[in-house]
Structure formats: structure tokens, C-alpha cells
TILUMKOL-627600 format. One record per residue (C-alpha): z, x, y; residue in one letter. Coordinates in nm, 3 decimals, padded with zeros to 5 digits. Layout:
BEGIN
+---------+---------+---------+-----+
!      pz !      px !      py ! res !
+---------+---------+---------+-----+
!       Z !       X !       Y !   A !
...
+---------+---------+---------+-----+
END
This chain:
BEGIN
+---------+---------+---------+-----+
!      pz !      px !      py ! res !
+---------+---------+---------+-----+
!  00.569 ! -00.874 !  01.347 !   X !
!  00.464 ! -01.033 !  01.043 !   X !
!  00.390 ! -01.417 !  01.083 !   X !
!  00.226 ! -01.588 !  00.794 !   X !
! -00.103 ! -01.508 !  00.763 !   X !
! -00.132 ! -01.292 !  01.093 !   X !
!  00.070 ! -00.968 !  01.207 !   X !
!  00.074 ! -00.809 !  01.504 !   X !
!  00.183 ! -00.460 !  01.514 !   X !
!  00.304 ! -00.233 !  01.861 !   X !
!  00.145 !  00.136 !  01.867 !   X !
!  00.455 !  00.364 !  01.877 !   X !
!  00.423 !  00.670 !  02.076 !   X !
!  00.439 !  00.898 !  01.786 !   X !
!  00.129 !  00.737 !  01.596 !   X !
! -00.111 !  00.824 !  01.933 !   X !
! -00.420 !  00.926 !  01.781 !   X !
! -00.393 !  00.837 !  01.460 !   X !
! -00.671 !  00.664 !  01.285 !   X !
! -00.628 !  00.278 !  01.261 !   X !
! -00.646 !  00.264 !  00.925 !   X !
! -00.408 !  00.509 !  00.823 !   X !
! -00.142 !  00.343 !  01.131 !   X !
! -00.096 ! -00.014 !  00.942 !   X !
! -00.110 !  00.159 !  00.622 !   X !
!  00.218 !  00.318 !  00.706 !   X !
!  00.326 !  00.080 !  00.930 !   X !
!  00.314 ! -00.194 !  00.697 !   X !
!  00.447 !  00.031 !  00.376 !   X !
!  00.335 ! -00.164 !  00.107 !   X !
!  00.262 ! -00.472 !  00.210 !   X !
! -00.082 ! -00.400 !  00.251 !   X !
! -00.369 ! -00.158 !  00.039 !   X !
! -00.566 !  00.105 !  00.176 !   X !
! -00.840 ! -00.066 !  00.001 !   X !
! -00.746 ! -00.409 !  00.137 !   X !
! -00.730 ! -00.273 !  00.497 !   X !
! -01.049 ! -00.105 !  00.502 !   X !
! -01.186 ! -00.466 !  00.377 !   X !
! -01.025 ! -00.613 !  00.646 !   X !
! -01.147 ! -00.414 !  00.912 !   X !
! -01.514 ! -00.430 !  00.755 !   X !
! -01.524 ! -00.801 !  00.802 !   X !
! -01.411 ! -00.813 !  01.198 !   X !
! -01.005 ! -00.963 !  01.084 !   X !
! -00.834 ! -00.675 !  01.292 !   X !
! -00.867 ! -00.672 !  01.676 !   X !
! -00.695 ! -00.472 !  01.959 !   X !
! -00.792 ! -00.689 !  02.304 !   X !
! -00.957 ! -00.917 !  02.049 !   X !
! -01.236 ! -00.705 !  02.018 !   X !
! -01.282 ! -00.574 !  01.640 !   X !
! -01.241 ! -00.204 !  01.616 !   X !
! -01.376 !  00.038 !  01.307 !   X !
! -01.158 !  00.228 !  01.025 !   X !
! -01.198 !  00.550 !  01.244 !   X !
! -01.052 !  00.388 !  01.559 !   X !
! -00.768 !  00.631 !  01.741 !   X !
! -00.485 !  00.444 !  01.850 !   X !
! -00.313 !  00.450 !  02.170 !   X !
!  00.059 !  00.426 !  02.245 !   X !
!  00.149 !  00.020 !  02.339 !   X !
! -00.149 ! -00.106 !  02.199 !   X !
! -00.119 ! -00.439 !  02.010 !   X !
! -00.343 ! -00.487 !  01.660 !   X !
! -00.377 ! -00.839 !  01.557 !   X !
! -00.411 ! -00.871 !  01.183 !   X !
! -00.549 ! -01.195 !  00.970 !   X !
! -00.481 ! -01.222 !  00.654 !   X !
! -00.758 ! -01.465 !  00.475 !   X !
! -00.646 ! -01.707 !  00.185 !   X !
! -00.614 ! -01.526 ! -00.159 !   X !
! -00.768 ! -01.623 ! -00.384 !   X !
! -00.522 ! -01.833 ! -00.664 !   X !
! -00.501 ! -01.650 ! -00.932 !   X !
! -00.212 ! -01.606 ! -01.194 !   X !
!  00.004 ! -01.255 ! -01.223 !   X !
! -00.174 ! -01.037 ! -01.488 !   X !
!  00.057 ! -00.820 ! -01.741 !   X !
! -00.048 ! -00.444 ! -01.666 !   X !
!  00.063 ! -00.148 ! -01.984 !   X !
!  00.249 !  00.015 ! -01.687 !   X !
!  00.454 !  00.290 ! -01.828 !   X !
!  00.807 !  00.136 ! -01.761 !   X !
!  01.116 !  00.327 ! -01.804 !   X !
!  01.376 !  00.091 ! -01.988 !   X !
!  01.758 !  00.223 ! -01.965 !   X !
!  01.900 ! -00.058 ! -02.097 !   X !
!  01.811 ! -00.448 ! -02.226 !   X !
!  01.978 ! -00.759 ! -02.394 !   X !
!  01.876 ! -01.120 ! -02.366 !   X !
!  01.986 ! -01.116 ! -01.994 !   X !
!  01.908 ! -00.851 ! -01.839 !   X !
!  01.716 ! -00.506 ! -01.834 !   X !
!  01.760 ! -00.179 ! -01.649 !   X !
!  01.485 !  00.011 ! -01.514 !   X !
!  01.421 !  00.297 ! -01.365 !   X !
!  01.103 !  00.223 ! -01.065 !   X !
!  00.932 !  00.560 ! -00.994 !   X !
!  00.868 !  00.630 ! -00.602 !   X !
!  00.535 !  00.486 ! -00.517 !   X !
!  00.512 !  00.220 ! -00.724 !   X !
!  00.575 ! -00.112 ! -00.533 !   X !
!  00.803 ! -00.355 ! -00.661 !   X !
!  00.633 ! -00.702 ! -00.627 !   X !
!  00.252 ! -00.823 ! -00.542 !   X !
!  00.145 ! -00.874 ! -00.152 !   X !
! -00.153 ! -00.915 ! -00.020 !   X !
! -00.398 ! -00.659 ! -00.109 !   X !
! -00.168 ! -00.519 ! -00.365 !   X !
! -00.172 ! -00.788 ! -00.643 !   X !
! -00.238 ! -00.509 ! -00.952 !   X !
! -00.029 ! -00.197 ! -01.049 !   X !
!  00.344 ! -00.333 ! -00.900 !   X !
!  00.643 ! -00.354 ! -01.086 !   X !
!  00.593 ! -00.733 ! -01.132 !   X !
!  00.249 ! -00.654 ! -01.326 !   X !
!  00.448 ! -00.418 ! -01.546 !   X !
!  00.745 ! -00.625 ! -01.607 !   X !
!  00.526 ! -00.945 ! -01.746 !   X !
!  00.382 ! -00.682 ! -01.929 !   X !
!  00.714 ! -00.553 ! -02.128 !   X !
!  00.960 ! -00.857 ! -02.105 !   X !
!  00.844 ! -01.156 ! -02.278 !   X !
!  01.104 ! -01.400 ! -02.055 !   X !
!  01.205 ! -01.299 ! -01.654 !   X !
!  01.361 ! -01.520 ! -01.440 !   X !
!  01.151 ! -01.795 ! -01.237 !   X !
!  01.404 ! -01.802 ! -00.907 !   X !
!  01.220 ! -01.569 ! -00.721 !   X !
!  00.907 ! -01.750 ! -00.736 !   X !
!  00.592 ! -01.704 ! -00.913 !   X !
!  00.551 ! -01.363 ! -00.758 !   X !
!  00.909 ! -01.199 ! -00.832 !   X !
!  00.971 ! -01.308 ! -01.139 !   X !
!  01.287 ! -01.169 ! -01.278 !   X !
!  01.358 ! -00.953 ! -00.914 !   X !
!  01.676 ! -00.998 ! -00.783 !   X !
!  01.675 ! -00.684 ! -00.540 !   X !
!  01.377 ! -00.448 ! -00.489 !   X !
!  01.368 ! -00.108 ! -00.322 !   X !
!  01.092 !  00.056 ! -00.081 !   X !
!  00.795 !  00.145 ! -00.229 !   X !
!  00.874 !  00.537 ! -00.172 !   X !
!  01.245 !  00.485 ! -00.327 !   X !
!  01.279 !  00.607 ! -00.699 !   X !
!  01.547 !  00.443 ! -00.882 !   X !
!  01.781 !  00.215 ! -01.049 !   X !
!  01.704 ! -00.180 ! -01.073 !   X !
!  01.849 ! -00.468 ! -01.312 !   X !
!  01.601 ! -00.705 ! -01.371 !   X !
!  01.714 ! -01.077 ! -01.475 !   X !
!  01.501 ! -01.207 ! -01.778 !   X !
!  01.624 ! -01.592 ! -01.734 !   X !
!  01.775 ! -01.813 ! -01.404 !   X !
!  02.144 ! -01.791 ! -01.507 !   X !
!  02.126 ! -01.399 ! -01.496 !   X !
!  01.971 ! -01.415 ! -01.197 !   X !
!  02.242 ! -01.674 ! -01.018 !   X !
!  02.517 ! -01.458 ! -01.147 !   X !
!  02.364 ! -01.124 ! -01.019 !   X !
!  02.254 ! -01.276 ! -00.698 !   X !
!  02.578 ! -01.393 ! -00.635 !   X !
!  02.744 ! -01.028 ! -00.734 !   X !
!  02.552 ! -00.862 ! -00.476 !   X !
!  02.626 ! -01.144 ! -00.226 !   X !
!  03.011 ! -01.058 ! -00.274 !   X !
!  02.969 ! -00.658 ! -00.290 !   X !
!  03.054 ! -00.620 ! -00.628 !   X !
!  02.755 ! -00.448 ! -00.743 !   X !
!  02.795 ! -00.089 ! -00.627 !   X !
!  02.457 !  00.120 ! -00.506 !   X !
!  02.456 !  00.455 ! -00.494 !   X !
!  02.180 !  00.710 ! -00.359 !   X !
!  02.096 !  01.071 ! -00.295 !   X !
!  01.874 !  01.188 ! -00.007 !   X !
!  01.755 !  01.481 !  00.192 !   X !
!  01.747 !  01.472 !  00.581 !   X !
!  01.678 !  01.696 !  00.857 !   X !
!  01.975 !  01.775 !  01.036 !   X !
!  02.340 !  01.871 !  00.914 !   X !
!  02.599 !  01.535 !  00.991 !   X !
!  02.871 !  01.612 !  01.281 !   X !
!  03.137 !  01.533 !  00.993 !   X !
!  03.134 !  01.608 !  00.607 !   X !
!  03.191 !  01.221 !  00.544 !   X !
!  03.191 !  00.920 !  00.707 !   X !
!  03.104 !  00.543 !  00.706 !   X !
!  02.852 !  00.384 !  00.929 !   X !
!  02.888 !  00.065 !  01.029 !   X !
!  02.595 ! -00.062 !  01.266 !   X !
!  02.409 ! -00.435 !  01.262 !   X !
!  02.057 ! -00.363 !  01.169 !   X !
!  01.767 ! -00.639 !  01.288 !   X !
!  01.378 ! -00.649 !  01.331 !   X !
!  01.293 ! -00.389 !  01.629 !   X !
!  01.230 ! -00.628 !  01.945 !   X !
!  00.945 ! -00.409 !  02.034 !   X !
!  00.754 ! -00.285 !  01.685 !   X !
!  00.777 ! -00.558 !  01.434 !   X !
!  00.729 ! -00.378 !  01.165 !   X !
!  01.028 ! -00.150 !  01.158 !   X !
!  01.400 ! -00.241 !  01.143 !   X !
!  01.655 ! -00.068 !  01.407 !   X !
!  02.032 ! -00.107 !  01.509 !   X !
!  02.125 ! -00.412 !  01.732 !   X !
!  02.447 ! -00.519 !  01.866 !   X !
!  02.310 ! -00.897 !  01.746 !   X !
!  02.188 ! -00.815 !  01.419 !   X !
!  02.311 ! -00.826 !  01.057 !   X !
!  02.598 ! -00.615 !  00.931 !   X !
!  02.520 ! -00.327 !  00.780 !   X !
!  02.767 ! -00.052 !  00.615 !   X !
!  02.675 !  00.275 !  00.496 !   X !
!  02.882 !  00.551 !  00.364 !   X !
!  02.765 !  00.882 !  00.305 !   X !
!  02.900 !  01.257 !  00.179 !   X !
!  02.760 !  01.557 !  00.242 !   X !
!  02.691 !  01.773 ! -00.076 !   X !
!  02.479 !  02.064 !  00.098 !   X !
!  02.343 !  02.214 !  00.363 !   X !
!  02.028 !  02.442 !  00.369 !   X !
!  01.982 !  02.673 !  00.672 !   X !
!  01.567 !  02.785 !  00.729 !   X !
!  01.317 !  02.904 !  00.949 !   X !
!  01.179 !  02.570 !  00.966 !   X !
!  01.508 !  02.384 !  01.044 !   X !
!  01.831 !  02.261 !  00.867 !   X !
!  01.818 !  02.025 !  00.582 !   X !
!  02.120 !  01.848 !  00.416 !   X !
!  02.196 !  01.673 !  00.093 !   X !
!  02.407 !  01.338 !  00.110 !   X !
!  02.551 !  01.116 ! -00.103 !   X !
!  02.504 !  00.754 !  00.003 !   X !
!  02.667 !  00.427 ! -00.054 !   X !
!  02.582 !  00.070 !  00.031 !   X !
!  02.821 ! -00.193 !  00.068 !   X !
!  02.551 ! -00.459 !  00.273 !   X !
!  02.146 ! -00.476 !  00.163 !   X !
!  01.969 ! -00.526 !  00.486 !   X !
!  01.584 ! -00.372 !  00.485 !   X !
!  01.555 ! -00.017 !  00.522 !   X !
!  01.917 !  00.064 !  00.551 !   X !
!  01.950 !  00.379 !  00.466 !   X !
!  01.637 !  00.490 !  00.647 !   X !
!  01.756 !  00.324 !  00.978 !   X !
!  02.124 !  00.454 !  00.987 !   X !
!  02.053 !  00.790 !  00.881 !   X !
!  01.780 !  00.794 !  01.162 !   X !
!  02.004 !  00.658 !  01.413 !   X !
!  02.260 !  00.929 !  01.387 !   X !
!  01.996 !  01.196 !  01.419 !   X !
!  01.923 !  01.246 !  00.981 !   X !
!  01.584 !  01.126 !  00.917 !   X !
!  01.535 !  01.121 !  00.555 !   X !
!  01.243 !  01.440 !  00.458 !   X !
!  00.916 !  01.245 !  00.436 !   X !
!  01.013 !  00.872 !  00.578 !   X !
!  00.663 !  00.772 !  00.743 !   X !
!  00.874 !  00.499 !  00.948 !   X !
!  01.151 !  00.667 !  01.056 !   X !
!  01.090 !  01.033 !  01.132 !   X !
!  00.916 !  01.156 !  01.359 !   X !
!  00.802 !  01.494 !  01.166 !   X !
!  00.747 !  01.295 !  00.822 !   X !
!  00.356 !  01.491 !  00.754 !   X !
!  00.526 !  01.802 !  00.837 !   X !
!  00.726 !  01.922 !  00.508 !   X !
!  00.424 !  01.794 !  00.295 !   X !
!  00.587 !  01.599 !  00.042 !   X !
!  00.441 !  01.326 ! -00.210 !   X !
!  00.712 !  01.053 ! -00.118 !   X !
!  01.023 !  01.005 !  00.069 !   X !
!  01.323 !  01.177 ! -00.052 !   X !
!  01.563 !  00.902 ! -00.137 !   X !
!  01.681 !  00.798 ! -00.470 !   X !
!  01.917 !  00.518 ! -00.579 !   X !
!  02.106 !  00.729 ! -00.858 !   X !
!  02.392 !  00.482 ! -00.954 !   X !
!  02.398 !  00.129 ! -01.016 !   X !
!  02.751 ! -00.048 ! -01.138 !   X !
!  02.764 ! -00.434 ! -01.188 !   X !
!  02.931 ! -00.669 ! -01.432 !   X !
!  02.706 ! -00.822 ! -01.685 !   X !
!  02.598 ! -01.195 ! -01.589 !   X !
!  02.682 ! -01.370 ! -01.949 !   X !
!  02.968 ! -01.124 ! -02.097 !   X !
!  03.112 ! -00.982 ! -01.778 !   X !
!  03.146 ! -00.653 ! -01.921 !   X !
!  03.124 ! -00.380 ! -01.687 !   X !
!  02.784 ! -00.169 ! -01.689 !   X !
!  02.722 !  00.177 ! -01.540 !   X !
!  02.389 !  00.366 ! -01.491 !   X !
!  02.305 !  00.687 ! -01.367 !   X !
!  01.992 !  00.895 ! -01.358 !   X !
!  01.887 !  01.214 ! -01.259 !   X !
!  01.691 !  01.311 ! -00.891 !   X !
!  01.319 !  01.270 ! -00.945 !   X !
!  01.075 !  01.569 ! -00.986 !   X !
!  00.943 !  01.536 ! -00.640 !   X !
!  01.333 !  01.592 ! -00.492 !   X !
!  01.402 !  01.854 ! -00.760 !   X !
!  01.082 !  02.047 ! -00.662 !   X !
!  01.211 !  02.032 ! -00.241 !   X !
!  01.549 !  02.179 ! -00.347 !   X !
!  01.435 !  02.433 ! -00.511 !   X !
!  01.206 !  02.553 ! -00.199 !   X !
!  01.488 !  02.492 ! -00.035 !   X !
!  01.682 !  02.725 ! -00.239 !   X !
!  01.398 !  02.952 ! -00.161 !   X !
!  01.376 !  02.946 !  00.175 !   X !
!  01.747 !  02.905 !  00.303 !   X !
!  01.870 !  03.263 !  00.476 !   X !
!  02.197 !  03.005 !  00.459 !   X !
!  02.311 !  02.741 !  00.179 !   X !
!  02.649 !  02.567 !  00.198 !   X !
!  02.755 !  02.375 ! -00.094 !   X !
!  02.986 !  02.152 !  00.076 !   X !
!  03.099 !  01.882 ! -00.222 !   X !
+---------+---------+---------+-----+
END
């Protein structure tokens, strides 16, 4: 659970042995640097029994790692020559494409190479509403997500796109690849998703937490030695935290490569999760004309196919 200054994180059983180091890293996503771990650990601010452990600590199922987070330092955003990939721009608004990996605003221990860095870097106005740290954001997806974004560039766009996504008329569309084959071709799922009570740092489905409505196609199926994989097509119609990842997990289709959410993530060795918003539809903020965007599946989901294509004894092409 993340608290200000101090988190406290719950071993799952899965991550049993793994190095301490490499547990938060993953655990937290990107909220946290390898770099700025190891720093941490160095200078005694994570404990387990509040007894400071070293970067090649094993963890144990249950245990719980208390995390302080000093002060930063204050220090203003610095523009970064990021390589951005600009689909579209006006006075309002911009359209980018965010590759997988690349975070989408500054944290602590991550205050250099994020999307925010690149952004102040290539627009000369964003929008203040977020707060010094997200200028122009008005959504943001996981650091392992590739895809779409609109970026507001001043504080009306951002009001008017806020309050679009607030009423569901901005329409989100993805493509990923899961283990597992669905029990039917298409179907909506519809299950309140809220902080796990146990591990913090991940979200799960709960009878008392937020709505949350998925719907999702299947476009292919993949038969292997190693397993079944499928392909969906996704839409979201609510923008709770990890979304996707949680629903598809909790009716048994972890997405290939989720560190949070499946349990065999190292197995299928690949650079990032396999999850890509593909489609984004919204009305413009000023003008009100309606805007489409699409974009094609990212190398490192192009590359899995095609083993996939390789390997399958069995491939169904079921859209």
C-alpha cells in the first residue's frame, strides 16, 4: 500500500525467492527505478521486521517490506529530445503514440526519460490541471502499454476531455495476447475492481469496489506445445487502474508478459507486456469535431505472433 512517503508491500506466494530488489521493482511498476531502489536499500530505508535487508535479499511468501521514501529534492521538470511520435496536433490538443516502457509521468526515482520530460520538450504550451508533474496528461497508460494518448496543451482542453471520459464518450480500444482461449468468442465483463485488501500494490475484483466494464472479441487462437494463446480485441467503457490486466486475469487470460498479473510472466521471454491501446475516438474539446486514431501492433507483439504462427500445430482465426 502506498501511503505518502512510505509503502508497505505483502510478499505474494509467487515472488518466493525472488531477490528484493527485483520484487518492488515489479511490484511497484514504475513508480519506482531500479537505480532508485538499489539507493534506497544502500542507505538502510527498506526493512522487513524493521531490520534493513541487502539488494540480494530472497523474499519469503507474507513477508511485509516497509519502504521510505526521503524528500526529493525541488527541482523543476527538465525538457528531454525524447523521440516522440506525433499523430496529430492543433492549438488544443496533440496525439501521441507512447511506446511500451516508457513511463508516462515523473515519480520518485524516475524524474528523467518519462513522457512528461518529452512532452515539455516538443509542445511549447500543456495544460497546468494536472499539476506541475502532469502537465498536459489527462489519462496515462501502464508503463508496459504501447499506445494511443491525447495530450491537452491548455486547461480548457483539458476540462472538456476530462469531462468526455467522465461521461464515456471517448472510446478506447486495445489488442492483447493472453494465455488461455475465452469460454465464449465475445463477451462483456462487468466486475468492480479496488486496491487488493491483502497486496497493496495490485488491483483485484471486489464486490465493494469501482465499476469496471470490459468488452472483449476474440480474433485468434494459437494451439502449441507450450500452451494456448489467444488474440482479443478489447474495449473500455470505465478507466479504473489496471483494468484490462485484472479482468482478463480474473477469468483465467493473463495477458503474455504482465509481471503483476500472471503467474508465468518470465516464462515466454518477452521485452514488455503484450497490450496495446490501438484506437482512440473522442470529439475535439474547442470544435467538437469528431477525431479517430488508429495505429498498428508494436514490433514486440508483431514479433510473438509470428512465433506464434511458427509454433501453432493449430491456429483458428476466429474474427
Amino acid at each position: 500500500m502506498v501511503n505518502g512517503n512510505n509503502i508497505t508491500l505483502i510478499v505474494p506466494e509467487e515472488y518466493a525467492g525472488t531477490r528484493i530488489d527485483i520484487f518492488i521493482y515489479n511490484a511497484l511498476e514504475e513508480e519506482l527505478s531500479r537505480s532508485f531502489i538499489q539507493k534506497l536499500l544502500k542507505n538502510n530505508h527498506i526493512t522487513i521486521h524493521e531490520m534493513p535487508v541487502k539488494p540480494n535479499y530472497k523474499v519469503k511468501p507474507d513477508q511485509e517490506i516497509h519502504i521510505i521514501i526521503p524528500q526529493p529534492e525541488k527541482s523543476a521538470l527538465e525538457p528531454e529530445n525524447i523521440p516522440l511520435n506525433i499523430l496529430y496536433e492543433d492549438n488544443d490538443i496533440a496525439v501521441i503514440h507512447k511506446p511500451a516502457g516508457m513511463i508516462v509521468h515523473p515519480g520518485a526515482g524516475n524524474t528523467t526519460h518519462t513522457l512528461v520530460n518529452a512532452l515539455l520538450y516538443h509542445f511549447k504550451g500543456l495544460s497546468s490541471i494536472g499539476g506541475v508533474e502532469r502537465p498536459g496528461i489527462v489519462h496515462r497508460l501502464d508503463k508496459d502499454t504501447d499506445g494511443l494518448m491525447v495530450i491537452a496543451k491548455n486547461d480548457t482542453a483539458h476540462n472538456m476531455l476530462t469531462k468526455a471520459f467522465q461521461t464515456r464518450n471517448v472510446i478506447k480500444k486495445y489488442v492483447a495476447i493472453v494465455t488461455g482461449k475465452p469460454s465464449t468468442p465475445t463477451d462483456t465483463i462487468n466486475k468492480a475492481i479496488d486496491r487488493h485488501p491483502k497486496y497493496g500494490h495490485k488491483m483485484t475484483v471486489r464486490d465493494d469496489g469501482r465499476e469496471a466494464i470490459t468488452h472483449y472479441t476474440l480474433q485468434e487462437v494459437w494451439h502449441t506445445q507450450q500452451g494456448v494463446f489467444s488474440r482479443l480485441k478489447l474495449q473500455i467503457f470505465t478507466g479504473r487502474t489496471h483494468q484490462i490486466r485484472v479482468h482478463l486475469s480474473s477469468i483465467g487470460l493473463p495477458i503474455v508478459g504482465d509481471k503483476l498479473y500472471s503467474k508465468k510472466w518470465e516464462k515466454y521471454n518477452v521485452p514488455f507486456m503484450l497490450l496495446s491501446s490501438t484506437y482512440l475516438e473522442f470529439g475535439h474539446p474547442i470544435t467538437g469535431k469528431r477525431l479517430q486514431f488508429s495505429i498498428d501492433l508494436p514490433q514486440h507483439m508483431n514479433d510473438f505472433i509470428k512465433k506464434l504462427n511458427t509454433m501453432a500445430f493449430e491456429h483458428i482465426q476466429a474474427e
